[in-house]
N, C-alpha and C positions, 0 to 999 in steps of 0.2 A: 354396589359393594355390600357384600354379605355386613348385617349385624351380630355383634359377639354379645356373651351374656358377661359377669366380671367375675364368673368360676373358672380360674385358670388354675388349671393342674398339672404338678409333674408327670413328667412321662414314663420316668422309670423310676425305680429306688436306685442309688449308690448300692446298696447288699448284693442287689439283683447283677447289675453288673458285672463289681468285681467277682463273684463269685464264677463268673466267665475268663477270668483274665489267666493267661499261664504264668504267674508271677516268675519276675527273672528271664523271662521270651521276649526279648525285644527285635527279632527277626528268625525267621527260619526259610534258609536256603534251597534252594530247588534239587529235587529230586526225584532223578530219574525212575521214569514208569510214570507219575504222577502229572491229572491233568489241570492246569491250572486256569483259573479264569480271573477279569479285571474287570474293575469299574474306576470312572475318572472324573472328578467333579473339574469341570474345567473353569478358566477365569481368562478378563483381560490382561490381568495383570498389573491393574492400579486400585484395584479396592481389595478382594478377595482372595485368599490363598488358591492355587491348585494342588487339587488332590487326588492321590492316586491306591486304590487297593490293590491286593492279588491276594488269591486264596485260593484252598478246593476243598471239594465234600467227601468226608471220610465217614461211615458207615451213620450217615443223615445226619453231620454232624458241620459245620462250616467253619473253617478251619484258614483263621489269618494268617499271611504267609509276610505279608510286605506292607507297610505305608508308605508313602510319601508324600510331608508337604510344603510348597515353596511359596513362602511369604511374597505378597508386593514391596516396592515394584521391584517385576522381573519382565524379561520377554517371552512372550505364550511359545515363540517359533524355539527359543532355546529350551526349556521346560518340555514340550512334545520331545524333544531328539534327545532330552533325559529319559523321561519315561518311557520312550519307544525302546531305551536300550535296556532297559530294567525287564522291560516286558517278553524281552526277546530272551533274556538270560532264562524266564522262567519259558518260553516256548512256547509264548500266547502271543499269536497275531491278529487276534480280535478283540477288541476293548468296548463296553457298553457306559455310555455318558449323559447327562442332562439334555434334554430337551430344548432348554431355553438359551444355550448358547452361540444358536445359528448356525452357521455352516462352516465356520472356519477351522473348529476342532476336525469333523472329517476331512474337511482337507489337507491339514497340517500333518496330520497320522496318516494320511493313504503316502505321502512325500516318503514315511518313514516305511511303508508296506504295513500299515496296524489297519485294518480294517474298525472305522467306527459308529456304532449302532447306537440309536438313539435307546434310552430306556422305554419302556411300556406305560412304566407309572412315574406321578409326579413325584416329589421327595417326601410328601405328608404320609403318602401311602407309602413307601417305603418302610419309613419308621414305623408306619400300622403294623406292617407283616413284621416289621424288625423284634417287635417285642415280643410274643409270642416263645419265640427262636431265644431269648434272652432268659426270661424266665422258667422255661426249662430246658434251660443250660445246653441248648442244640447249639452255638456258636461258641468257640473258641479263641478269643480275645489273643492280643498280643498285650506285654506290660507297656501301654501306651498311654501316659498322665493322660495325654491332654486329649486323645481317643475316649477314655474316661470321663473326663469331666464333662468335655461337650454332649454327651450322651446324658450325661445327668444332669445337665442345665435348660434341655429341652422342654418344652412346656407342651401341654395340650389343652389348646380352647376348645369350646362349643358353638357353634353358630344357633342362632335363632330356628333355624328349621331341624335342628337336630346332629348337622356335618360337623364334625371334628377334624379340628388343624393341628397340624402339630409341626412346631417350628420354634427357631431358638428364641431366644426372649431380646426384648427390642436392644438395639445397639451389642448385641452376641454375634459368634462366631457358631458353624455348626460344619465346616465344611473336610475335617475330616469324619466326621462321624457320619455326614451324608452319605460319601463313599465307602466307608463301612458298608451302610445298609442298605448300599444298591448291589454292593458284592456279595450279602447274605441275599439277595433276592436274585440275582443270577444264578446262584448256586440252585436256589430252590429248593431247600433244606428244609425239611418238615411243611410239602407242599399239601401234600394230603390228609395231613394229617393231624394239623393244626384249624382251630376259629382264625382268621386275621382279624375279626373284627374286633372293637373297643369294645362289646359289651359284658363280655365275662372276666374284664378288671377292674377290681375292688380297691386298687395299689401296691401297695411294693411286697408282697406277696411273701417273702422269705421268711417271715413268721409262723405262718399257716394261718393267718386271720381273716387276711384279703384276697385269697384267692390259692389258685392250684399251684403247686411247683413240683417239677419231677423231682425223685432222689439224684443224689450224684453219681454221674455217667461212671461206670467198673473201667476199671485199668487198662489201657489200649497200648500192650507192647510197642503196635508199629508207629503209634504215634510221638513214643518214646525214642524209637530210632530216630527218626526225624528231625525230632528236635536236638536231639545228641550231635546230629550231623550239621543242624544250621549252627549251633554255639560254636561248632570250629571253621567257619567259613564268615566271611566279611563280604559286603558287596562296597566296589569301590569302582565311579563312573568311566575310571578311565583302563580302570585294569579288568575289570568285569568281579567272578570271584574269584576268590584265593583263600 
């Protein structure tokens, strides 16, 4: 087992953040033309919430569309035939999920026709690539407290050889913000065009002290529609939307 040093750092600033969030957006509806893609932290169902993103990339921009989280305890089999039907509303039959939960999530989603792919990276490195995407404002948040908060309660240690962790802080929750940031890495929003690594943050950067931050992204009419059009639509599991 790796040794840590006792320099435990935050991961991101609160400024950094919300300066991502659409304040007042707390869901935006699917719309046609638009392709949308998912990530799903999945759970048993006796310790860990499951959680669910949707989102798409709008001009290198990663753009949250849906959350969902279902507290313990619940059952995984009901949970999957929720989020299969949420999934489907948006026109994604493919969802990308944790590693470490075994086999059962792909089999419970293929029952519903969701096709599901294991992620590429663990969730440390997720959050690696996540912040980049955050501090210059290429992600587009929902008003989601508690998407917020776990994002800013996240810690980054050091190992002895130099590796960086980055995970919530002992006895925390981080599991909707996981799936956030496996949905910013599906999307692949600022693949080319960012460092992912830890080395060129100084911390929370929105000052101009510790580091680079872009200006604020100009006016995206379409993204305005958009969101015009989720504030008059409700999603409701039995009805679909309306």
């Amino acid at each position: 087992m790796a040794e840590f040093r006792s320099d435990i750092e935050s991961f991101v600033s609160r400024e950094a953040v919300e300066a991502c969030v659409s304040v007042g957006v707390r869901e935006r509806a699917p719309v046609s033309g638009i392709r949308y893609s998912a990530f799903v932290d999945p759970s048993g169902g006796s310790a860990d919430s499951m959680t669910l993103a949707i989102g798409h990339e709008h001009d290198d921009v990663a753009i949250l569309d849906a959350v969902r989280e279902v507290r313990p305890p619940f059952s995984p089999e009901d949970v999957v035939s929720e989020f299969a039907a949420l999934l489907k509303s948006y026109r994604v039959t493919e969802v990308t999920g944790d590693r470490y939960a075994g086999e059962w999530p792909r089999e419970r989603f293929d029952v519903h026709d969701v096709k599901y792919e294991v992620a590429a990276k663990p969730k440390s490195d997720l959050y690696r690539d996540l912040l980049p995407a955050i501090n210059s404002r290429k992600v587009d948040l929902l008003d989601h407290p508690k998407l917020v908060a776990q994002l800013c309660s996240l810690e980054r240690r050091t190992a002895r050889g130099g590796r960086d962790s980055i995970d919530h802080a002992p006895n925390g929750h981080d599991d909707v913000a996981n799936c956030v940031a496996g949905l910013v890495a599906a999307l692949a929003v600022g693949a080319s065009s960012y460092d992912s690594s830890l080395a060129w943050v100084g911390g929370p950067g929105l000052d101009g002290d510790w580091g680079w931050v872009a200006p604020p992204p100009t006016v995206d009419v379409r993204k305005q529609l958009i969101e015009q059009a989720a504030r008059r639509r409700r999603w409701d599991p039995q009805r679909g939307w309306h």
